[in-house]
MIDOSE-1310 file (N, C-alpha, C; in nm, 2 decimals, decimal comma, always signed):
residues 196
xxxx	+0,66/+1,57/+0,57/+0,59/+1,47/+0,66/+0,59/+1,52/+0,80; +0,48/+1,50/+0,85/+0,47/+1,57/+0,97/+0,55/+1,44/+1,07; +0,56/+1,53/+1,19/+0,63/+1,50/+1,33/+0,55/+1,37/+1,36; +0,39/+1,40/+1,40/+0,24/+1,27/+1,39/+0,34/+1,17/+1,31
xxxx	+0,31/+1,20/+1,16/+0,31/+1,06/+1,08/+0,43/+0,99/+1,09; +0,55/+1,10/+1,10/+0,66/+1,02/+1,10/+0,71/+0,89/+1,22; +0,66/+0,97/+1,38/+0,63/+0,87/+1,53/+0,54/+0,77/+1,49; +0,44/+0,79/+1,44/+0,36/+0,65/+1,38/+0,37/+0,56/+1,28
xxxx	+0,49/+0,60/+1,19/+0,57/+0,55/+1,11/+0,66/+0,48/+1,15; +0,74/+0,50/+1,23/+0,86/+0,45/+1,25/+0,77/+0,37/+1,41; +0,70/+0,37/+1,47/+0,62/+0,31/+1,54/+0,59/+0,16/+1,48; +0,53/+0,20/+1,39/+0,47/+0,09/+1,26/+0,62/-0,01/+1,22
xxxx	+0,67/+0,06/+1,23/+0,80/-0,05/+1,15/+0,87/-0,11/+1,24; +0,90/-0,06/+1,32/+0,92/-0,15/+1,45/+0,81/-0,24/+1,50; +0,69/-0,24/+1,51/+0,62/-0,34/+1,54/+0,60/-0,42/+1,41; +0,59/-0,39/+1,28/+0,61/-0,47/+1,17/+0,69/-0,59/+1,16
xxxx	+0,84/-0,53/+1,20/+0,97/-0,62/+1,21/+0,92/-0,74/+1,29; +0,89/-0,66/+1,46/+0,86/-0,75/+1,57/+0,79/-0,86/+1,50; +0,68/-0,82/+1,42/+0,61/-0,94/+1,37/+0,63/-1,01/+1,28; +0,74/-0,96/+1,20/+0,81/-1,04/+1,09/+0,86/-1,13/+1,15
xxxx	+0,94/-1,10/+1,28/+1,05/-1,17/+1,29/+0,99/-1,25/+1,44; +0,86/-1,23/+1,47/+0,77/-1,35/+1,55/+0,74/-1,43/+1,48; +0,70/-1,39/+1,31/+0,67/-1,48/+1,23/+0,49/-1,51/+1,18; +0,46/-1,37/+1,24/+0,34/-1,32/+1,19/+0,29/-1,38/+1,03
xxxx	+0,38/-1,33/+0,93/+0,37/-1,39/+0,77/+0,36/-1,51/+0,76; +0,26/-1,65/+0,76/+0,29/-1,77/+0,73/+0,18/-1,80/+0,63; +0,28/-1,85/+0,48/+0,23/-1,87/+0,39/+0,15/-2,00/+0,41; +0,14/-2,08/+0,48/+0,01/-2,18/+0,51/-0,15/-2,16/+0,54
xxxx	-0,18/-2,01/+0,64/-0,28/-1,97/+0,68/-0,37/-1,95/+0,59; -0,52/-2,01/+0,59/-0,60/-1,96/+0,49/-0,71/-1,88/+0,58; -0,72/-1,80/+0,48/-0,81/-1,71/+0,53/-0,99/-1,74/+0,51; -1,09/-1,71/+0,55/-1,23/-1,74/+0,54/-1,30/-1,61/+0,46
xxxx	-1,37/-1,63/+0,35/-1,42/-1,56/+0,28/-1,47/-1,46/+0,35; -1,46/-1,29/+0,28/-1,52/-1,19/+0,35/-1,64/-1,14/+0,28; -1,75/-1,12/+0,34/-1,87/-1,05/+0,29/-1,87/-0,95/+0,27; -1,94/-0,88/+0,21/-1,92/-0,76/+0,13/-1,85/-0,72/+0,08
xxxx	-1,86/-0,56/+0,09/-1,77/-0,46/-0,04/-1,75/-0,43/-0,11; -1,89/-0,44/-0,20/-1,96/-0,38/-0,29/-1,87/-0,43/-0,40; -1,92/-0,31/-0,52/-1,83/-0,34/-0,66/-1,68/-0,33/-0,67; -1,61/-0,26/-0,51/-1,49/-0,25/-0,51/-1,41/-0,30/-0,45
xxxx	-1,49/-0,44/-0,41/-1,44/-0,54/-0,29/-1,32/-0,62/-0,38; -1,23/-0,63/-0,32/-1,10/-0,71/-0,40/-1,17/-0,81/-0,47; -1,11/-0,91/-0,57/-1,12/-1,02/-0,65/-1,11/-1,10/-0,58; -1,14/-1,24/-0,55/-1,12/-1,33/-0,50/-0,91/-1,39/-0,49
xxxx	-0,94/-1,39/-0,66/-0,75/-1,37/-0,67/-0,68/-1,27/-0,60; -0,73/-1,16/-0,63/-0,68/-1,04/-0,54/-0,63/-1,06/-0,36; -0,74/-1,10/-0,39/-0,73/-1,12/-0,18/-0,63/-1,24/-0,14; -0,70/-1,38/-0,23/-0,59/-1,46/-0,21/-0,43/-1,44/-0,16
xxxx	-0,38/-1,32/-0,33/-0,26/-1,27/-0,32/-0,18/-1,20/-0,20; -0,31/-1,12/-0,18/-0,26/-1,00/-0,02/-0,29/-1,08/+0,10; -0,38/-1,18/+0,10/-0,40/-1,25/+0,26/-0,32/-1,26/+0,32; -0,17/-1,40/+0,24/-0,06/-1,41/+0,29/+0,00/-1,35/+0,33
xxxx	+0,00/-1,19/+0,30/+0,08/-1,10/+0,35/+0,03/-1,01/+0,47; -0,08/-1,07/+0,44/-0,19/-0,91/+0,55/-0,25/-0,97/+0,72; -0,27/-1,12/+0,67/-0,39/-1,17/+0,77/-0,28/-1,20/+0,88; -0,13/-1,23/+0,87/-0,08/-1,23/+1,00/-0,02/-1,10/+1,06
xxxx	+0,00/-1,01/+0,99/+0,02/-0,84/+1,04/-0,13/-0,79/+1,10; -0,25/-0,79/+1,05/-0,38/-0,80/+1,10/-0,38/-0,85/+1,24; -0,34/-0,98/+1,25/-0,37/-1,04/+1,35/-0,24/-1,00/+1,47; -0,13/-0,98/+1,45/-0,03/-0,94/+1,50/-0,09/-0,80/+1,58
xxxx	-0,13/-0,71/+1,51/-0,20/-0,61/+1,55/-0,26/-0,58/+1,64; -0,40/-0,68/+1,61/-0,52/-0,71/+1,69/-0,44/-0,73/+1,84; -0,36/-0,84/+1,87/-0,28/-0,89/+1,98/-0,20/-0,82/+2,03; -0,15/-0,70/+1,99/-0,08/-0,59/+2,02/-0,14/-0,50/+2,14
xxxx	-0,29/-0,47/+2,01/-0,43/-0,40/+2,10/-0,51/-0,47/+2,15; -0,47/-0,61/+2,22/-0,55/-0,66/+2,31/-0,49/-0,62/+2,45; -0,33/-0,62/+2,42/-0,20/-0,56/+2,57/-0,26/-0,40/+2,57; -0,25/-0,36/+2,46/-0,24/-0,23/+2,50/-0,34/-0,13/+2,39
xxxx	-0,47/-0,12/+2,41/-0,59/-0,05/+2,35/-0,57/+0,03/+2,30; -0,47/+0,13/+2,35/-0,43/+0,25/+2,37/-0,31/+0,32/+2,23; -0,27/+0,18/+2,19/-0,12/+0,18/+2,11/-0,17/+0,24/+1,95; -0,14/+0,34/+1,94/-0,17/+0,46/+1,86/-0,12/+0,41/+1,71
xxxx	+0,00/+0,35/+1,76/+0,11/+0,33/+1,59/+0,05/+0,16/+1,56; +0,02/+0,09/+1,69/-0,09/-0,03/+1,64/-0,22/-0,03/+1,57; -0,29/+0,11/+1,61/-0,43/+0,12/+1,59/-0,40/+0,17/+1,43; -0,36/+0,24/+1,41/-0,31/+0,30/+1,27/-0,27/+0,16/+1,20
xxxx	-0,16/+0,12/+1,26/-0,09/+0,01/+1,11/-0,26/-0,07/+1,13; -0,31/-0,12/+1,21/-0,41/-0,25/+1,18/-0,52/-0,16/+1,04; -0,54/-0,01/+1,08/-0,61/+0,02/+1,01/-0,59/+0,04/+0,82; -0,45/+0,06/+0,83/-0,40/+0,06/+0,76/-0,37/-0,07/+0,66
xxxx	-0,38/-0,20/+0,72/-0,36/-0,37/+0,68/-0,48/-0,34/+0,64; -0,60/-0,31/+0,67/-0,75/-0,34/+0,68/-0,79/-0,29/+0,52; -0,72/-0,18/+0,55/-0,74/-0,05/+0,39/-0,69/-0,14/+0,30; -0,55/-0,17/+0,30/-0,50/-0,24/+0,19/-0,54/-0,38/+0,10
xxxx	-0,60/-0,46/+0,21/-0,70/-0,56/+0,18/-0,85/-0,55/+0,17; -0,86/-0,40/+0,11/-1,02/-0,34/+0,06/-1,14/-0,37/+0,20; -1,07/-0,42/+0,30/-1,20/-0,47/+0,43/-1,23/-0,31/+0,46; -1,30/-0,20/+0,39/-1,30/-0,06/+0,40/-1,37/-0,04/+0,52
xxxx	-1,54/-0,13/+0,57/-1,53/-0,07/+0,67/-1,46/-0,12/+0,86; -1,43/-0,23/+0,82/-1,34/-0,26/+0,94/-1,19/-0,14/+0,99; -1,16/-0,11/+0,81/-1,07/+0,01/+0,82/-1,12/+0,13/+0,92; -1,21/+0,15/+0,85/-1,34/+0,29/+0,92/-1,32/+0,31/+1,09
xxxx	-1,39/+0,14/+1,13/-1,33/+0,15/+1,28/-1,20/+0,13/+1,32; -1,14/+0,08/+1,26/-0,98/+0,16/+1,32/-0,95/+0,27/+1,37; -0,95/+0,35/+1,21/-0,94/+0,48/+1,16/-1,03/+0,58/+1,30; -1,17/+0,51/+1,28/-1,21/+0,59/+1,43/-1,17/+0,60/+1,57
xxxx	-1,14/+0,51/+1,60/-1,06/+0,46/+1,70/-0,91/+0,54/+1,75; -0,84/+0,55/+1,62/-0,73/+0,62/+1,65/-0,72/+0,75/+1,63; -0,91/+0,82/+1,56/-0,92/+1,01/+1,55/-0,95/+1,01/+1,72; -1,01/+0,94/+1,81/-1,06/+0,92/+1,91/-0,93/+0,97/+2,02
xxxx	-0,81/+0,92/+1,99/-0,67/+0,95/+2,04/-0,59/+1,04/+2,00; -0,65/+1,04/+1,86/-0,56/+1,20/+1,83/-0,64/+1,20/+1,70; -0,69/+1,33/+1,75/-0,83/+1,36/+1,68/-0,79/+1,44/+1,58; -0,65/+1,50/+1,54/-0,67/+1,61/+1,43/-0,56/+1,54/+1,34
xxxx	-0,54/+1,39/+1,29/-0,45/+1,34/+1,21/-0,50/+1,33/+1,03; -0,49/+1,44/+0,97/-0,49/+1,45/+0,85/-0,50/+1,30/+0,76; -0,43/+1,26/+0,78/-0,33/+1,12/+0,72/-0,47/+1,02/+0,79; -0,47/+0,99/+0,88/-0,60/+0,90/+0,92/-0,72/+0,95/+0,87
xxxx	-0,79/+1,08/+0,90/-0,87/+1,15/+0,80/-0,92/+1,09/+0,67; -0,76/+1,13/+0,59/-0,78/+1,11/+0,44/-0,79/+0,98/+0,40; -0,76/+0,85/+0,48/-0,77/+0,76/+0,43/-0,91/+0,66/+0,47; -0,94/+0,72/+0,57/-1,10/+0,71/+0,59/-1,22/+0,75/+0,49
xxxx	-1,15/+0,89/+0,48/-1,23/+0,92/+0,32/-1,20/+0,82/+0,20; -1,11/+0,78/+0,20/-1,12/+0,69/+0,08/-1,16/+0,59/+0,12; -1,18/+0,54/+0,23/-1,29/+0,41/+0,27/-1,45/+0,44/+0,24; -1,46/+0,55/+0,30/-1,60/+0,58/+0,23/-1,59/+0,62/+0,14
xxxx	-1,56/+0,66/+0,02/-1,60/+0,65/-0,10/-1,55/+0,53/-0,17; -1,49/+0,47/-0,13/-1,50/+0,29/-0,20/-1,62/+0,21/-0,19; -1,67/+0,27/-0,08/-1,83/+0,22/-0,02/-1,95/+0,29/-0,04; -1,92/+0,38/-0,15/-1,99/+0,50/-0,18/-2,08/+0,51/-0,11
xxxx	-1,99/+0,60/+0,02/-2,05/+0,72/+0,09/-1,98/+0,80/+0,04; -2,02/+0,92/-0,07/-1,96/+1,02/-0,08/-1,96/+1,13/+0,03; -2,08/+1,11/+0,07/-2,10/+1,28/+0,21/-2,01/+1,22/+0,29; -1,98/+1,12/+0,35/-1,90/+1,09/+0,47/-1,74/+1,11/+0,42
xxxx	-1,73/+1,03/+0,29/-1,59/+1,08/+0,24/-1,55/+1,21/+0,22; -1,64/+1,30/+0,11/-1,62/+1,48/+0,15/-1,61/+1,53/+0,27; -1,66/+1,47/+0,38/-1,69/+1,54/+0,49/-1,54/+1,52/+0,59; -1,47/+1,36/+0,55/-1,34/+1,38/+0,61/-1,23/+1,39/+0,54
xxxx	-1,21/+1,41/+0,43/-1,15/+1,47/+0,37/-1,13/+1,65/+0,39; -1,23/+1,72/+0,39/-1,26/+1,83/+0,41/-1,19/+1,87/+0,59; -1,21/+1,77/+0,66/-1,17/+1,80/+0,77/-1,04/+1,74/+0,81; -1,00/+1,65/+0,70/-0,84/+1,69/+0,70/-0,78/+1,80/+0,65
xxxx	-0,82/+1,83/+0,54/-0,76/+2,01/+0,51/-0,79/+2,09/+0,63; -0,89/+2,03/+0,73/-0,89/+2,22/+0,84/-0,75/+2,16/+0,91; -0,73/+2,07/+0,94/-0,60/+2,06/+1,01/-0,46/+2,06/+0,94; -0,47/+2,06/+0,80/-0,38/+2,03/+0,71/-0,39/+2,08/+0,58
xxxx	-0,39/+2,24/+0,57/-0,47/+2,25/+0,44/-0,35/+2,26/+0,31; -0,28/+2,16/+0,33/-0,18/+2,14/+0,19/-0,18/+2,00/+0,23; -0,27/+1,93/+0,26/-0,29/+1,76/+0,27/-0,31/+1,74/+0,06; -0,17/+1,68/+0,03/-0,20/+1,64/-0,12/-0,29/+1,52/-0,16
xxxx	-0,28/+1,45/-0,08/-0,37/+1,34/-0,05/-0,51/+1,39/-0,06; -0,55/+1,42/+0,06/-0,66/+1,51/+0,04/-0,73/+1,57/-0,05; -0,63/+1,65/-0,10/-0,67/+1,75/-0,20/-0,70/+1,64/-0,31; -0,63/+1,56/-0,36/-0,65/+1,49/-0,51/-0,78/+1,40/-0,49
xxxx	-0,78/+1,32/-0,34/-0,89/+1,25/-0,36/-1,06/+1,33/-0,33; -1,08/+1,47/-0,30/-1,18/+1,52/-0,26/-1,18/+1,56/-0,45; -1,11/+1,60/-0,50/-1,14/+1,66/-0,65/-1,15/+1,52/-0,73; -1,14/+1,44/-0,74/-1,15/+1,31/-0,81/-1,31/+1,26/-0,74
xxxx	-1,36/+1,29/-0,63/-1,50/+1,24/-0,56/-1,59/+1,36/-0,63; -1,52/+1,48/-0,63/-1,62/+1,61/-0,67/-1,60/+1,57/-0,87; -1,54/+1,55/-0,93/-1,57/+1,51/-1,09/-1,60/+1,35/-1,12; -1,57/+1,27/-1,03/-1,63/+1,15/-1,09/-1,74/+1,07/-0,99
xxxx	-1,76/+1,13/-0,91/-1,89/+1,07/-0,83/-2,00/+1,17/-0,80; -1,94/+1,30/-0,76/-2,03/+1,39/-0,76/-2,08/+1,49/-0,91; -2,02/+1,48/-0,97/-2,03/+1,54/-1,14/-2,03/+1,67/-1,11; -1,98/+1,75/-1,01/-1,98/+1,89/-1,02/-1,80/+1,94/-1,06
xxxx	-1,80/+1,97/-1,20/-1,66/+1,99/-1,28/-1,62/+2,12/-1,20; -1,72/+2,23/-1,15/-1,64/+2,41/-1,09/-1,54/+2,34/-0,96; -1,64/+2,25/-0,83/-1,51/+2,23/-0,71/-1,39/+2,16/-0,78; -1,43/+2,07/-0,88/-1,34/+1,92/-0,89/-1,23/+2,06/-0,92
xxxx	-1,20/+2,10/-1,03/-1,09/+2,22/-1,07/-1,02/+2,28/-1,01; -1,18/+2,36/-0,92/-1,10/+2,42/-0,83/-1,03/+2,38/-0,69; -1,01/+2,27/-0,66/-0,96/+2,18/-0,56/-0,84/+2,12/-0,66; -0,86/+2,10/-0,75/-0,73/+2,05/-0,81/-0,62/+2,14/-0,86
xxxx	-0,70/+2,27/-0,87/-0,58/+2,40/-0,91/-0,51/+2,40/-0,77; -0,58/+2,40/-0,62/-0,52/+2,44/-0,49/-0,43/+2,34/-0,50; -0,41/+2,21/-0,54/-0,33/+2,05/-0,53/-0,21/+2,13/-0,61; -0,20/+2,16/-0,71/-0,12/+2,20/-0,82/-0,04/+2,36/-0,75
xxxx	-0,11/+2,42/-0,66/-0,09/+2,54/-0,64/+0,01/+2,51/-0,50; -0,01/+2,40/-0,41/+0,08/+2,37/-0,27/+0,17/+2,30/-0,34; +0,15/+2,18/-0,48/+0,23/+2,10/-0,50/+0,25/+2,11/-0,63; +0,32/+2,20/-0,67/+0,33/+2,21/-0,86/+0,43/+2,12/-0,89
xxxx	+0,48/+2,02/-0,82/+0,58/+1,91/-0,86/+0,52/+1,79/-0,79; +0,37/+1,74/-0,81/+0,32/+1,62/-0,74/+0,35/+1,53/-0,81; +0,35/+1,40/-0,81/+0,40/+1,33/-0,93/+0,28/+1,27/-1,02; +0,14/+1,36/-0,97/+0,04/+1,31/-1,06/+0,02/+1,48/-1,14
xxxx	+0,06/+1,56/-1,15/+0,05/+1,69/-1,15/+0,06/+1,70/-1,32; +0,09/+1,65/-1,42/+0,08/+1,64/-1,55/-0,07/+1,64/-1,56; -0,13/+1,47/-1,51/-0,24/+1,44/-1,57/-0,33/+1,52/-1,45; -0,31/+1,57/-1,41/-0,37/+1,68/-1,30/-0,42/+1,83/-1,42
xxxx	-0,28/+1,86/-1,45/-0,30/+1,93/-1,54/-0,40/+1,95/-1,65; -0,38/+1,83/-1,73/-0,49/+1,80/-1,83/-0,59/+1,78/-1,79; -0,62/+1,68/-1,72/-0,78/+1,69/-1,69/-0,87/+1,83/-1,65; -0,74/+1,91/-1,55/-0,86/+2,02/-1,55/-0,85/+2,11/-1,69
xxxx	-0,77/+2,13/-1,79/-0,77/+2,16/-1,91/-0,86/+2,12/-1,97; -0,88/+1,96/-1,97/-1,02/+1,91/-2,02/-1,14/+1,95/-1,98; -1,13/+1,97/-1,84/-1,26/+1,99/-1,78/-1,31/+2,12/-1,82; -1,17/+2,22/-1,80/-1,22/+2,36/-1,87/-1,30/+2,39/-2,00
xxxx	-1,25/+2,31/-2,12/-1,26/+2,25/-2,20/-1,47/+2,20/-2,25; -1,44/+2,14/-2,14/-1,58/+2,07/-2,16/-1,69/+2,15/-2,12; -1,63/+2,22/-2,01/-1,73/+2,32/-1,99/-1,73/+2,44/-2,09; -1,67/+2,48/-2,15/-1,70/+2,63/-2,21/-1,76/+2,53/-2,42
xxxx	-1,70/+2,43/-2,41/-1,84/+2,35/-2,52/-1,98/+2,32/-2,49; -2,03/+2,33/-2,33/-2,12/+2,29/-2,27/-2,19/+2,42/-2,26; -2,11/+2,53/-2,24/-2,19/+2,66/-2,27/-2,20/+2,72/-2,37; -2,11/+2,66/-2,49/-2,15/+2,73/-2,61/-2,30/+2,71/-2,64
């Protein structure tokens, strides 16, 4: 774990607490229906379930970066609350917000890519994804979700492989690295019946 994630980590948990223990979580608060978000937008049950947990850490946040715009491990967790509760593109502007302050954070990167492709934008997802590997090119994150966009959204099986062999090649003990395995065995597979 980098030096970045870990100061923004332990950033995050201390303001976390602060809000636990202001009392940020109250199971009373109802939240107001969210528009959009396509086919990937949580369930209504879904959201229900996470609201209680999210909409006063959200808002704890927000009030954090109303004092202070600037607060790096605020701008991350809010974006991070935002991701978890499928609001992908409110995530987005977080996420941008905080490359804006520290512009080469792999880890913000890659989870922006998976906002855009929840919102199928594939080009915008490959594109930051791809530019989390220039700063981080053993980002496992990275790696698994650009080879999962290149075989199941883009249908091109040669990158999907070959981005999954590099995942398998920094991390031959990932803990998805079995069915990592297989699939590109499959994929191999399908392709050399596709050329017969």
């Amino acid at each position: 774990m980098s030096a970045e994630r870990q100061s923004v980590l332990r950033q995050g948990a201390l303001l976390l607490l602060a809000v636990l223990f202001l009392g940020g979580c109250r199971s009373g608060d109802q939240a107001a229906p969210e528009g959009g978000g396509g086919a990937n937008a949580p369930t209504a049950q879904a959201e229900q379930q996470l609201a209680p947990n999210y909409r006063g850490i959200i808002e704890e946040y927000r009030l954090v970066l109303a004092k202070d715009p600037h607060n790096l491990a605020a701008i991350i967790g809010l974006g991070n609350a935002l991701y978890e509760t499928g609001r992908w593109r409110e995530a987005i502007l977080a996420y941008e917000q905080a490359l804006r302050i520290s512009p080469h954070s792999a880890e913000v990167l890659t989870d922006m890519g998976v906002c855009y492709r929840n919102l199928g934008m594939y080009h915008e997802a490959i594109r930051s994804f791809e530019k989390a590997l220039m700063f981080e090119p053993a980002n496992q994150d990275a790696l698994l979700h650009l080879g999962a966009i290149y075989i199941y959204d883009k249908k091109d099986r040669a990158k999907a492989i070959g981005i999954w062999e590099r995942l398998l090649h920094v991390a031959p003990k990932h803990p998805r690295a079995d069915e990592i395995r297989d699939a590109v065995e499959r994929l191999r597979d399908e392709g050399r019946q596709g050329a017969s």
